[in-house]
C-alpha positions as CSV (number, residue, x, y, z in Angstrom):
1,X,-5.1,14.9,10.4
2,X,-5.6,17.3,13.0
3,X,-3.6,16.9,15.4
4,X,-0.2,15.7,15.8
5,X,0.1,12.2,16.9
6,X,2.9,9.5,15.7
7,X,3.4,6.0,15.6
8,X,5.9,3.7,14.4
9,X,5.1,-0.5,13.9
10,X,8.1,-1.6,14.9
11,X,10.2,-3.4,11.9
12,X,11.7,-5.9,14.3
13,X,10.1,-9.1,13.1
14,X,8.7,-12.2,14.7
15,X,11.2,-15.1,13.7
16,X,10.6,-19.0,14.7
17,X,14.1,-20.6,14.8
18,X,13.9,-24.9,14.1
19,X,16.2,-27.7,15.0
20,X,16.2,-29.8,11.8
21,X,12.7,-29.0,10.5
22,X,10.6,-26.4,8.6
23,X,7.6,-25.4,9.7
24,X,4.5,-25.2,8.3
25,X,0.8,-24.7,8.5
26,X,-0.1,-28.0,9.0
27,X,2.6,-28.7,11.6
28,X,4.1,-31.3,9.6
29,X,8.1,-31.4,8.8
30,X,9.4,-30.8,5.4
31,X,13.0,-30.9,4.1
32,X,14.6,-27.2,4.4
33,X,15.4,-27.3,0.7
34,X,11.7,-27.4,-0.3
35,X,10.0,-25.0,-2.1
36,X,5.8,-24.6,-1.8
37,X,4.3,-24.3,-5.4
38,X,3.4,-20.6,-5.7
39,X,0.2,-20.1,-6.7
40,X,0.8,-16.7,-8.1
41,X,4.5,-14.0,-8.5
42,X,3.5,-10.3,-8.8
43,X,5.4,-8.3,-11.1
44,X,5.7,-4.6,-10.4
45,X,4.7,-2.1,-13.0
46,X,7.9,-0.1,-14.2
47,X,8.3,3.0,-12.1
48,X,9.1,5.0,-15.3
49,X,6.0,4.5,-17.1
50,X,4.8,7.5,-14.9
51,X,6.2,9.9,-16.0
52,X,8.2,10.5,-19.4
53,X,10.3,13.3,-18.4
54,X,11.6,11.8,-14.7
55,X,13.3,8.7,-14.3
56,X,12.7,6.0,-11.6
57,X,15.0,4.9,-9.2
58,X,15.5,1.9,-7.1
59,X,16.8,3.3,-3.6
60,X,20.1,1.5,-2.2
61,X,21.3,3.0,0.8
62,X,19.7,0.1,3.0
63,X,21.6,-2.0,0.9
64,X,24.9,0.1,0.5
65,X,24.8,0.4,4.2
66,X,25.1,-3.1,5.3
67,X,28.4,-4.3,6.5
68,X,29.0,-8.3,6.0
69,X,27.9,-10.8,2.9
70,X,25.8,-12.1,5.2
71,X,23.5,-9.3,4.8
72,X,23.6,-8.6,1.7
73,X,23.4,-12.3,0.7
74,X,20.0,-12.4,2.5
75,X,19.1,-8.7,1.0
76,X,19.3,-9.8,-2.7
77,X,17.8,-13.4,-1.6
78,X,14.8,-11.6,-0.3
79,X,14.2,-9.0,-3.3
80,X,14.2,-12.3,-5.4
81,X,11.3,-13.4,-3.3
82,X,9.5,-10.1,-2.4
83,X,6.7,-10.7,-5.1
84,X,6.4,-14.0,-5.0
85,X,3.8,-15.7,-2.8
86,X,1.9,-18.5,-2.2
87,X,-1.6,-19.6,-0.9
88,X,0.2,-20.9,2.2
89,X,-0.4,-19.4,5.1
90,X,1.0,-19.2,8.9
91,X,-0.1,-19.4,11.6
92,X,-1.4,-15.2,11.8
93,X,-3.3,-15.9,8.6
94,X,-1.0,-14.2,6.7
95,X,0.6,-15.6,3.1
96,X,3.8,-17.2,3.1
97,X,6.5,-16.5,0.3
98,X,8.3,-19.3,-1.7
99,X,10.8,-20.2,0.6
100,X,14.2,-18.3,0.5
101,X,16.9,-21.1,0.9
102,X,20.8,-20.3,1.1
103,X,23.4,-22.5,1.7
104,X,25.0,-21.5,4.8
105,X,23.8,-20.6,8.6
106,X,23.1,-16.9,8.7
107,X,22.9,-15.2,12.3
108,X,19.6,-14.4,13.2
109,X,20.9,-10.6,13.5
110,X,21.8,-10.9,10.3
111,X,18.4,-11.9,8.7
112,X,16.9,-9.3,10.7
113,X,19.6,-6.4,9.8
114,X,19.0,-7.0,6.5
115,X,15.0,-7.4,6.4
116,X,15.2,-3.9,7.8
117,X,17.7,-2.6,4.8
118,X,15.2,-4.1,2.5
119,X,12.2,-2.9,3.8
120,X,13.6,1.1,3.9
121,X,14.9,0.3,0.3
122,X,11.3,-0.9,-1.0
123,X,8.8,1.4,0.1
124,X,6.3,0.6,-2.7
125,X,6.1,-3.0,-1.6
126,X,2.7,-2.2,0.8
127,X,2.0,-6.2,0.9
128,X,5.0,-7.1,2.9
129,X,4.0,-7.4,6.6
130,X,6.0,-6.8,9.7
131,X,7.1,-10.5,10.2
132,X,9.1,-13.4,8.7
133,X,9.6,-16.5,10.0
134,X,13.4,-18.2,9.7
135,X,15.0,-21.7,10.5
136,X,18.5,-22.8,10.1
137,X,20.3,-26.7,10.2
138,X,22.9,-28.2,8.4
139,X,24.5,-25.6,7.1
140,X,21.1,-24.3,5.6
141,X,18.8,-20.8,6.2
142,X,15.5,-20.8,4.7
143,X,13.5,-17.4,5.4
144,X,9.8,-16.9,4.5
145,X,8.6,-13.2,4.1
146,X,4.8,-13.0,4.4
147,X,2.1,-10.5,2.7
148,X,-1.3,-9.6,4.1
149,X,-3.0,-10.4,0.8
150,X,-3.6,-13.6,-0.9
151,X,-1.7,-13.9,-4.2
152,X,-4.9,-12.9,-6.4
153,X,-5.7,-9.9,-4.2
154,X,-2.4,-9.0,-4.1
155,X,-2.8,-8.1,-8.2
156,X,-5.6,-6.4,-7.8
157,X,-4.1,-4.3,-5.2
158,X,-1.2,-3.4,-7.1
159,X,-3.2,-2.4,-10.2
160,X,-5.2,0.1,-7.9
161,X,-1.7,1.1,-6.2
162,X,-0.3,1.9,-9.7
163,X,-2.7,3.6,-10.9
164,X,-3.2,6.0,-8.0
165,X,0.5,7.0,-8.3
166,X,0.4,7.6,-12.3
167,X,-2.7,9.9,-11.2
168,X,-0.9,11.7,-9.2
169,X,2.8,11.7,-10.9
170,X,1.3,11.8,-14.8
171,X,0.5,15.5,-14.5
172,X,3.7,17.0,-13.5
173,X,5.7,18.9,-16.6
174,X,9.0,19.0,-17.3
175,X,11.8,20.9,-15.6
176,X,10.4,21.1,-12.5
177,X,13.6,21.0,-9.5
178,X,13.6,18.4,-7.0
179,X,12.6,20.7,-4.7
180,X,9.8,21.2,-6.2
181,X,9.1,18.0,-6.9
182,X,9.5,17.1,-3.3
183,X,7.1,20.1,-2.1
184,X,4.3,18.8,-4.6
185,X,4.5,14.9,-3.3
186,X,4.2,16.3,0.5
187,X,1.5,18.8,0.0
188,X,-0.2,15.9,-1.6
189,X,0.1,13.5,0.9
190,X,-0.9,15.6,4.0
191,X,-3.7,17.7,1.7
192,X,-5.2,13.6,0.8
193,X,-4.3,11.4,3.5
194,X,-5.5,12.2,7.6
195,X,-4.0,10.8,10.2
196,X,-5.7,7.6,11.6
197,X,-6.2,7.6,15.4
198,X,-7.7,4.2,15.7
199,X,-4.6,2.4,14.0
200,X,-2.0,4.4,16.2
201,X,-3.8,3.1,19.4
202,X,-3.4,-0.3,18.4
203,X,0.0,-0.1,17.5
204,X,1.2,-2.1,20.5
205,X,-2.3,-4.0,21.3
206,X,-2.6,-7.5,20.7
207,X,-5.9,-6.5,19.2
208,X,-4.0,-5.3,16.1
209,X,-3.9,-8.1,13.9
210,X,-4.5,-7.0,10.0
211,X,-7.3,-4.9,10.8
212,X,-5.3,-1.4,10.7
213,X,-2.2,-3.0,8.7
214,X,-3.2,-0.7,5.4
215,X,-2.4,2.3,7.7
216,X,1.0,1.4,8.1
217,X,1.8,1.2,4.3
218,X,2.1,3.8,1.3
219,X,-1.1,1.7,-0.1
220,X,-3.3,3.0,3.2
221,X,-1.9,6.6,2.7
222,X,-2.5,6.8,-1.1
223,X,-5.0,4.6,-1.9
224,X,-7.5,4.7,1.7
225,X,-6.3,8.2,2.6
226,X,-5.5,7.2,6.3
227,X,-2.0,6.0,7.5
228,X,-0.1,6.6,10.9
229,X,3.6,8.0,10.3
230,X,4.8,4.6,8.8
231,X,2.5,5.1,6.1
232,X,3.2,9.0,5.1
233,X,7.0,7.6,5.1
234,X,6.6,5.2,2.7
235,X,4.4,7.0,0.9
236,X,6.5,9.8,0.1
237,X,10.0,7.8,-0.2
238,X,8.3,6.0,-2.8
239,X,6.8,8.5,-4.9
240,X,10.1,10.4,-4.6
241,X,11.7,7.7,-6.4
242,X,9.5,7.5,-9.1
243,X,11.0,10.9,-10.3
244,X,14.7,10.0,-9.6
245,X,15.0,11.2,-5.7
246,X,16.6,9.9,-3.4
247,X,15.7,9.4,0.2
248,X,15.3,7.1,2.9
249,X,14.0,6.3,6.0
250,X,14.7,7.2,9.9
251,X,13.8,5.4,13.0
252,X,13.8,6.7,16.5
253,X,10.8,8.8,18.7
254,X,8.5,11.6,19.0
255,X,7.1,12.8,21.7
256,X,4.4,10.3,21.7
257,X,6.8,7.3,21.0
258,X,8.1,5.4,17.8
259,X,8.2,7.4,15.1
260,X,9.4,7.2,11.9
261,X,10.1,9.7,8.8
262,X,12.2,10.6,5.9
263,X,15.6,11.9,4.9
264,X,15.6,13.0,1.8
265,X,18.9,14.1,-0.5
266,X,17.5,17.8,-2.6
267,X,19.9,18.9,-5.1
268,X,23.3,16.8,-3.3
269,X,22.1,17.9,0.5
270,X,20.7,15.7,2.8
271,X,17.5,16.9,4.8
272,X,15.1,15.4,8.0
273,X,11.5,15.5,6.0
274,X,8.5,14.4,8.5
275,X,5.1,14.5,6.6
276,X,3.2,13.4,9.3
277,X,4.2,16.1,11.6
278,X,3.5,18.8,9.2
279,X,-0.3,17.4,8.6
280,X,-1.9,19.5,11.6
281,X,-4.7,21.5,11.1
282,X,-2.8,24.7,11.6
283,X,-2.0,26.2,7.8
284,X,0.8,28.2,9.6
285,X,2.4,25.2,11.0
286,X,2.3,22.2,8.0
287,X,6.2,23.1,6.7
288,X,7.7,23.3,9.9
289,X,9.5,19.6,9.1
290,X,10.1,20.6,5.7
291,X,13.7,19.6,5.3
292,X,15.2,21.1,8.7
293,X,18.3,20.0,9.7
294,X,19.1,17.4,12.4
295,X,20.0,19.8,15.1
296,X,16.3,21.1,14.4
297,X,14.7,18.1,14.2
298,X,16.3,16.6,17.7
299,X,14.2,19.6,19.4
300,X,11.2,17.1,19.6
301,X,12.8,14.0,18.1
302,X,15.6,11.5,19.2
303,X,16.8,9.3,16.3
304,X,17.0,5.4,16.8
305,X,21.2,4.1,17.0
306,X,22.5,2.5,13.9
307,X,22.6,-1.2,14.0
308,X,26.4,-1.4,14.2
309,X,26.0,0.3,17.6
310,X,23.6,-2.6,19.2
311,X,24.3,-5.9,20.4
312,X,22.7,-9.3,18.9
313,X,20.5,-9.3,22.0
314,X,19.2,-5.7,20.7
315,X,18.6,-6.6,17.6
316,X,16.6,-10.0,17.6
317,X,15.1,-9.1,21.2
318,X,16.6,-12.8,22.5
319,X,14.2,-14.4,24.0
320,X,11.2,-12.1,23.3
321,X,11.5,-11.7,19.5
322,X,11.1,-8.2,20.2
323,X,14.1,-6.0,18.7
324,X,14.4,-2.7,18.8
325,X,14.1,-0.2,16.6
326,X,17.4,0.8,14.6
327,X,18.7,2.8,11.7
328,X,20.5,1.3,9.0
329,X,21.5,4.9,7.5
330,X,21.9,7.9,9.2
331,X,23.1,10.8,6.5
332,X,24.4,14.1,8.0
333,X,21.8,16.7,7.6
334,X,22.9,20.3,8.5
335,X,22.2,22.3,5.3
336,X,19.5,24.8,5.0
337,X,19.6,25.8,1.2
338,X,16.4,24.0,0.8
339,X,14.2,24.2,4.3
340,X,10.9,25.5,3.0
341,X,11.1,28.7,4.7
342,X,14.7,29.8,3.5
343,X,13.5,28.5,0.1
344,X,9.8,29.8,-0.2
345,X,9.7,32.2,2.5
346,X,11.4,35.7,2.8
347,X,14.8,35.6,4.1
348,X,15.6,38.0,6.5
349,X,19.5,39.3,6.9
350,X,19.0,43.5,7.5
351,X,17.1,46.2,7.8
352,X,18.4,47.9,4.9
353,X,16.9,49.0,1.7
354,X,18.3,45.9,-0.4
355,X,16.7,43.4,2.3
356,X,13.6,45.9,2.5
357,X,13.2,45.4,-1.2
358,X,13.0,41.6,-1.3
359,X,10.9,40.9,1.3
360,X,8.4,43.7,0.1
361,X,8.4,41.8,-3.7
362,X,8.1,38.3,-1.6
363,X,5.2,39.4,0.8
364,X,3.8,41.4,-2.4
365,X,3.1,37.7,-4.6
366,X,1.7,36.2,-1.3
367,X,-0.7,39.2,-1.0
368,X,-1.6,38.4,-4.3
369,X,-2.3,35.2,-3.8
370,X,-4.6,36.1,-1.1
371,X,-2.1,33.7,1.5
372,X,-3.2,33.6,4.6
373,X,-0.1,33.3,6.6
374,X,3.7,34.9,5.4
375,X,6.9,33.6,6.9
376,X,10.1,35.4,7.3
377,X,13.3,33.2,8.0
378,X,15.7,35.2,10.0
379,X,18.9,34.1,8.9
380,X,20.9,33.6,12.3
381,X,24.2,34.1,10.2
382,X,23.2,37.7,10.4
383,X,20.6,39.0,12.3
384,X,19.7,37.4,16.0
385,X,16.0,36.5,16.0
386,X,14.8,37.9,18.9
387,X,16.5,41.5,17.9
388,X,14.4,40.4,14.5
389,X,11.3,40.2,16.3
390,X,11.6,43.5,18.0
391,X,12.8,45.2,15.1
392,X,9.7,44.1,12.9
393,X,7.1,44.0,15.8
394,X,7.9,46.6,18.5
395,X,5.5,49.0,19.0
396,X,7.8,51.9,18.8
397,X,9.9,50.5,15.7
398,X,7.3,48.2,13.8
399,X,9.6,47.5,10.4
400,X,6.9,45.3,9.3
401,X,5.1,48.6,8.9
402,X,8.0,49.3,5.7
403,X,7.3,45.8,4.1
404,X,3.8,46.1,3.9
405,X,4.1,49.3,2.2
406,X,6.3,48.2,-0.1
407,X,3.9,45.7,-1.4
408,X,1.2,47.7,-1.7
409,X,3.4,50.1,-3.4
410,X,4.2,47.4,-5.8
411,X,0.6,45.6,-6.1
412,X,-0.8,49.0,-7.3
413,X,-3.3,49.7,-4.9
414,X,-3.7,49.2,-1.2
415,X,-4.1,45.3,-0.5
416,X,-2.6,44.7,3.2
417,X,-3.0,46.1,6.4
418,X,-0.2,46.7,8.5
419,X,-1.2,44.8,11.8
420,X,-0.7,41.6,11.8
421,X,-0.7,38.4,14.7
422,X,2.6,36.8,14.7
423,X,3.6,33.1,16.0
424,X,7.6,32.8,16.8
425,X,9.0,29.7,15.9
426,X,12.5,30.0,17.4
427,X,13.9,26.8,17.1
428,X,13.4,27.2,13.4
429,X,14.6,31.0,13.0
430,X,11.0,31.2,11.6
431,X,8.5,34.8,12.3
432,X,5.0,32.8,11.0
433,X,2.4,36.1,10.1
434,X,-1.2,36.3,9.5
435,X,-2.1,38.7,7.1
436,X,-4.9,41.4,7.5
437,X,-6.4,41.9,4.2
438,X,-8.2,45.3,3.1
């Protein structure tokens, strides 16, 4: 990618709400209770047959979140469902599921509340479009989800989606910390996937159609290497749960508009994770979003209201079938144990020999490794950053002058220069460096 730009499709979906009848794509009635003959159900491959030292989970917090049986009546009706579709399709070409019928009239809120929790629980499932259509009479809700691909393409797809993520998750040893884990799955993503321009100026066309509906999944990030922010979500909640991480997904705006990104939970702490936002071309600027707190985050974002906050109206969109965007989890994110540059930068608390020492050994094994750029954290618990930044950069005082030496000292032979060009990133407590190398 190369520059940053985010889009969100909006998960609101299109519903169709009937008098006595179910619709289909012939325009004739049918009884509510009737099922279509699927053609075709698509069983997933077990996430644990990826690795044999992690194990899979199934993520729950869309689900743990909801607040009425209702919901979660329609959540576990849909996952029964969610592989299943037929050669029927609607009327935006797309393939209709066997028909989810319960025995009761759900709230149109409540079908779309819950389609949300399912879709942010299920990032793997790449076939499941935006929209589902929904009907209700005597005392009966029938729901159709749709998928973009016909049941036979749909296996195909899922064999290439498979084996793209065993590629990727099969090599990793035992041992390695969720942090770790987490740091290899985004460096992935934004080192294989670019940002696709075309699909993010469609987003709210009427033009959009299927054409650009890959980018908007973890299949279009993994598989095609292009996605807009929807798809680097996805993409990385899902691979996270294939080594037993838990995450999930937040709604609300960027600067450019709808937006959409992770939260992910690293060794008990919750963090704000945005992928897309750290694939720029700038190598001194692609962990800036690298678990940061919320406080950080809400420099540049806003987050979307949880559902409880939001009328019906909100939700559905009335009239318009267009609802707005809403989270169904929000966790509290204020730890910086693991933010990349606290964890695999140098931390900065003094200008004393002990602090001298460990920032010398740190910028020492990124000498070594012949890194281009070297980030000090300046941990505001002790040390003010813009005292930091005069301290290590004034002309008169130049402390950076002390680090250098001291990994040269320990490299065992003269490796760095002192000078160095310096971007301040003080909404992060972050001194970015570019090396000068002998």
């Amino acid at each position: 990618m190369k520059k940053i730009v985010s889009a969100v499709l909006l998960l609101s979906a299109v519903t169709m709400t009937f008098c006595s009848c179910y619709y289909n794509k012939n325009g004739n009635s049918t009884d509510v209770t009737q099922n279509p003959t699927t053609t075709s159900s698509i069983f997933k491959t077990d996430k644990d047959d990826f690795t044999e030292y992690y194990s899979a989970i199934d993520l729950d917090f869309g689900y743990n979140n909801l607040e009425n049986d209702n919901q979660k009546i329609v959540y576990n009706a849909m996952k029964g469902k969610s592989s299943s579709f037929t050669d029927e399709l609607s009327e935006n070409g797309r393939y209709l599921s066997d028909a989810i019928v319960i025995q009761k009239e759900i709230p149109e809120e409540d079908i779309f509340i819950a389609f949300t929790a399912y879709r942010y629980d299920n990032p793997g499932d790449f076939w499941l479009s935006e929209s589902f259509s929904s009907g209700r009479s005597n005392n009966t809700t029938v729901i159709k989800l749709s998928s973009y691909y016909s049941p036979q393409e749909l296996v195909q797809k899922q064999s290439e989606f498979n084996s793209k993520v065993n590629d990727i998750i099969s090599p990793l040893a035992g041992g390695i910390s969720e942090y770790d884990l987490e740091l290899y799955f985004h460096d992935y993503i934004i080192d294989n996937c670019q940002y696709d321009f075309d699909a993010a100026e469609y987003v709210n066309s009427d033009e959009l159609g299927d054409k650009y509906a890959e980018s908007f999944t973890a299949y279009g990030a993994l598989i095609n290497g292009r996605a807009i922010c929807q798809g680097y979500t996805e993409a990385m909640g899902y691979l996270l749960s294939c080594v037993g991480i838990e995450s999930s997904q937040i709604t609300g705006k960027s600067q450019e508009g709808n937006h959409i990104w992770n939260s992910v939970k690293i060794d008990g702490d919750w963090y704000q994770l945005d992928v897309t936002w750290d694939d720029t071309d700038s190598l001194s600027s692609n962990h800036d979003y690298f678990n940061i707190t919320t406080d950080e985050l809400e420099y540049n974002h806003s987050v979307a209201p949880v559902f409880s906050e939001l009328s019906a109206e909100r939700i559905t969109g009335g009239e318009t079938n267009l609802g707005c965007s809403f989270n169904i989890f929000l966790p509290e994110c204020n730890s910086k144990d693991s933010n990349y540059y606290v964890k695999s930068g140098a931390v900065l608390r003094d200008f004393d020999y002990e602090n001298d020492a460990l920032i010398g050994q740190s910028l020492a094994e990124c000498a070594e490794s012949q890194n281009e750029y070297f980030h000090i954290y300046a941990d505001p618990d002790y040390v003010d950053f813009d005292y930091a930044v005069s301290q290590l950069f004034d002309s008169y005082i130049y402390h950076f002058q002390t680090y250098v030496d001291k990994a040269n000292d320990i490299l065992g032979y003269k490796c760095l220069e002192p000078s160095a060009a310096i971007v301040e990133k003080q909404r992060l407590n972050v001194i970015t460096v570019k090396l000068t190398y002998v």
